[in-house]
LUMGUKE-157904 format. One record per residue (C-alpha): x, y negated, z; residue number from 0. Coordinates in pm, whole numbers, always signed. Example, Ala and Ser with C-alpha at 12.3 -4.5 7.8 and 13.67 -1.06 7.14 Angstrom:
! LUMGUKE-157904
     xx     yy     zz   i
  +1230   +450   +780   0
  +1367   +106   +714   1
! end
This chain:
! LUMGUKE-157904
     xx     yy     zz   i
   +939   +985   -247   0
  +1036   +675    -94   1
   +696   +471    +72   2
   +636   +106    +42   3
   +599    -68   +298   4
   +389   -382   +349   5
   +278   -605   +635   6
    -79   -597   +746   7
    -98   -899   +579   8
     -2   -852   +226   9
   -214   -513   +291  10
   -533   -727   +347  11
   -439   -921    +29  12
   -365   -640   -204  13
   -658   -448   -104  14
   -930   -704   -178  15
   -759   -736   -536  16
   -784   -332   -576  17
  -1150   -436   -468  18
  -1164   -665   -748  19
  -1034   -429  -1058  20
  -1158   -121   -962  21
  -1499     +8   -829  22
  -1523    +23   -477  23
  -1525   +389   -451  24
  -1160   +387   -538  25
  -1061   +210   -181  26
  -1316   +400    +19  27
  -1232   +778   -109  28
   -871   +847     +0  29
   -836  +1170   -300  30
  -1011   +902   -521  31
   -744   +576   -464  32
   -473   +906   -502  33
   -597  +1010   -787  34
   -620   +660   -980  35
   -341   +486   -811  36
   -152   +710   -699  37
    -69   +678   -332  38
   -293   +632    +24  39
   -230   +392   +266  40
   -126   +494   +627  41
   -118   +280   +936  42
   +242   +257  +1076  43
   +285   +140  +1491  44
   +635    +91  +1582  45
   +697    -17  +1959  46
   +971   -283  +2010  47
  +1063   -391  +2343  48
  +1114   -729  +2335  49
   +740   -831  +2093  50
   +526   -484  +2187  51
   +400   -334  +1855  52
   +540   -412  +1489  53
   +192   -265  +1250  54
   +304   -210   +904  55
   +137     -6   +593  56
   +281   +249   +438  57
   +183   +369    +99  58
   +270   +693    +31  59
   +292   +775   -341  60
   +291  +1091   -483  61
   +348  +1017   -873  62
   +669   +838   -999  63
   +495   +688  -1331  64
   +159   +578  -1106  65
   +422   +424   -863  66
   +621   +233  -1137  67
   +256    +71  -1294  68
   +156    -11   -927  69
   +477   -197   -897  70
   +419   -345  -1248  71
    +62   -438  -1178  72
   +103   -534   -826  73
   +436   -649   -755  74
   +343  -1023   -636  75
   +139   -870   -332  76
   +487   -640   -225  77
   +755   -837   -339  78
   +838   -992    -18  79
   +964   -663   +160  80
   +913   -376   -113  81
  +1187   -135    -13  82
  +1179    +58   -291  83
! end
């Protein structure tokens, strides 16, 4: 399955909403924010010659239907580059 991907940005935004609906173990546990929302978050460095380092996040889903309410849910914090 595809991964999002997000700027560090819209990362920092979309986590302190998570922070907001759901208890806080949910964004601390990494098998806990898989289980509930289906995916984990992973760092992504990509080195470009001409401006150094491009940092992105990746989520990683694992569950189609947990993906598709994430989207649902959260789709104003991705919008801008959700390759999905």
């Amino acid at each position: 399955m595809k991964p999002i991907v997000i700027s560090k940005q819209q990362w920092t935004a979309l986590k302190e909403k998570v922070n907001k609906d759901y208890p806080p173990s949910v964004s601390l546990v990494r098998e806990k924010m898989k289980r509930v929302l289906g995916f984990t978050p992973r760092l992504h460095e990509e080195w470009d010659a001409r401006s150094g380092y491009h940092i992105t996040m990746h989520l990683d889903f694992f569950d189609e239907q947990k993906r598709t309410m994430f989207l649902l849910k959260y789709s104003e914090y991705v919008a801008q580059n959700c390759n999905t």
